[in-house]
C-alpha positions in Angstrom: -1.1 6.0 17.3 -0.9 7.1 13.8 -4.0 7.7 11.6 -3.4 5.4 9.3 -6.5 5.7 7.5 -8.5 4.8 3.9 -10.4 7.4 3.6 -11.3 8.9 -0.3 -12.5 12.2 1.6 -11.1 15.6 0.0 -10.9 16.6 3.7 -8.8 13.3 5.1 -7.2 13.4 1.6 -4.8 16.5 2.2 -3.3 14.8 5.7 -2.6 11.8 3.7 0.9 11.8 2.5 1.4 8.2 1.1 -0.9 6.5 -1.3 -0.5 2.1 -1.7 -2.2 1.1 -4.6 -2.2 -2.4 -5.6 -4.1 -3.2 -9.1 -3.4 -5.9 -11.7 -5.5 -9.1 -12.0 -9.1 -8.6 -11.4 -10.2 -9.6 -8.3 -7.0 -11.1 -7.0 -7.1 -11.7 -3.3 -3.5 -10.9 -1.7 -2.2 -10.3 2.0 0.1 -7.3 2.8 2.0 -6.2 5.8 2.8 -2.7 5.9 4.9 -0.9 8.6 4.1 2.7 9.0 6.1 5.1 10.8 4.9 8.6 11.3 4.9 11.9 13.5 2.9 9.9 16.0 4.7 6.4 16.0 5.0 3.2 14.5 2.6 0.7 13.2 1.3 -2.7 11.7 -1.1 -2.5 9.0 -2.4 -5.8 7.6 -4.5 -6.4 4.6 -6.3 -8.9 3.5 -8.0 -7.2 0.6 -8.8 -8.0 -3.2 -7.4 -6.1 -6.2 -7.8 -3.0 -6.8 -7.3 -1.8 -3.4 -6.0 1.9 -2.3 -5.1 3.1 0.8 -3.5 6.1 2.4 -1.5 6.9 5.1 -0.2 10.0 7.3 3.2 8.9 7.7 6.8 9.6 6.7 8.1 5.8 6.1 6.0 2.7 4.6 7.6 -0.1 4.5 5.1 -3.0 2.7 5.4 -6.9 2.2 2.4 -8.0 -0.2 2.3 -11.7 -1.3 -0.8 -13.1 -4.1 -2.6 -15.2 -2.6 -3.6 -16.9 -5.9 -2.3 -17.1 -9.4 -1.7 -13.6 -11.4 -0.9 -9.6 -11.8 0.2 -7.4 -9.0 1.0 -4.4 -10.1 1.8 -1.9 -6.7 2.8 1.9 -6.5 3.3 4.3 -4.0 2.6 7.5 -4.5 2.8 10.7 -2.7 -0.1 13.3 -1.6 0.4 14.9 -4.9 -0.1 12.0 -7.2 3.4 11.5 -8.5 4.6 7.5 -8.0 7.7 7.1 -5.9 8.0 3.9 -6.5 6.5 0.6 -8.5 6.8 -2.8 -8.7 4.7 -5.4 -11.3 4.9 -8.9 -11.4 2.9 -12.2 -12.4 3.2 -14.7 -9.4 1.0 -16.7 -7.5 1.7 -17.5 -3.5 5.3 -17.7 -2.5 6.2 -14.8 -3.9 6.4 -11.3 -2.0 7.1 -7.8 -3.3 8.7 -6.1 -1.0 8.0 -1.8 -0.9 9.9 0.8 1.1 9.6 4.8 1.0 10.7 7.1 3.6 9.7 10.8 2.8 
């Protein structure tokens, strides 16, 4: 099974290689599903979190489906174990509306 762990440890920190941050709106509850494939297999991450929420991964494709689950600001990135963002999406919505993510390293 993969380690697909939050951790902000400087030790776990330098396995992770993909970062999902989701910011925007204060407080904004949203629901993500996030399919992460890596050295030791796949899996299904779900989230029911708040914003801002950061999470990393060990894993060499993240695939991500986050819908609001109110009215507002999503703004997610991925990023990779360096910092840099590979790629972004913003939007104001409210439920109904997905943004879909996908990076393969």
């Amino acid at each position: 099974m993969l380690a697909a762990l939050l951790s902000a440890s400087p030790v776990a920190a330098e396995a992770l290689t993909l970062w999902l941050e989701i910011g925007g709106s204060a407080d904004l509850p949203f629901t993500a599903r996030c399919r992460v494939e890596g050295d030791g297999g796949r899996e299904t991450v779900t989230l029911d979190e708040r914003v801002p929420y950061r999470r990393g991964f060990a894993a060499r494709t993240v695939n991500c489906e986050i819908e609001p689950r109110s009215r507002g600001r999503l703004v997610v990135t991925l990023r990779n174990d360096r910092g840099n963002s590979i790629s972004r999406s913003a939007t104001t919505a409210g439920p109904g509306t997905t943004i879909r993510m996908s990076v393969s390293r």
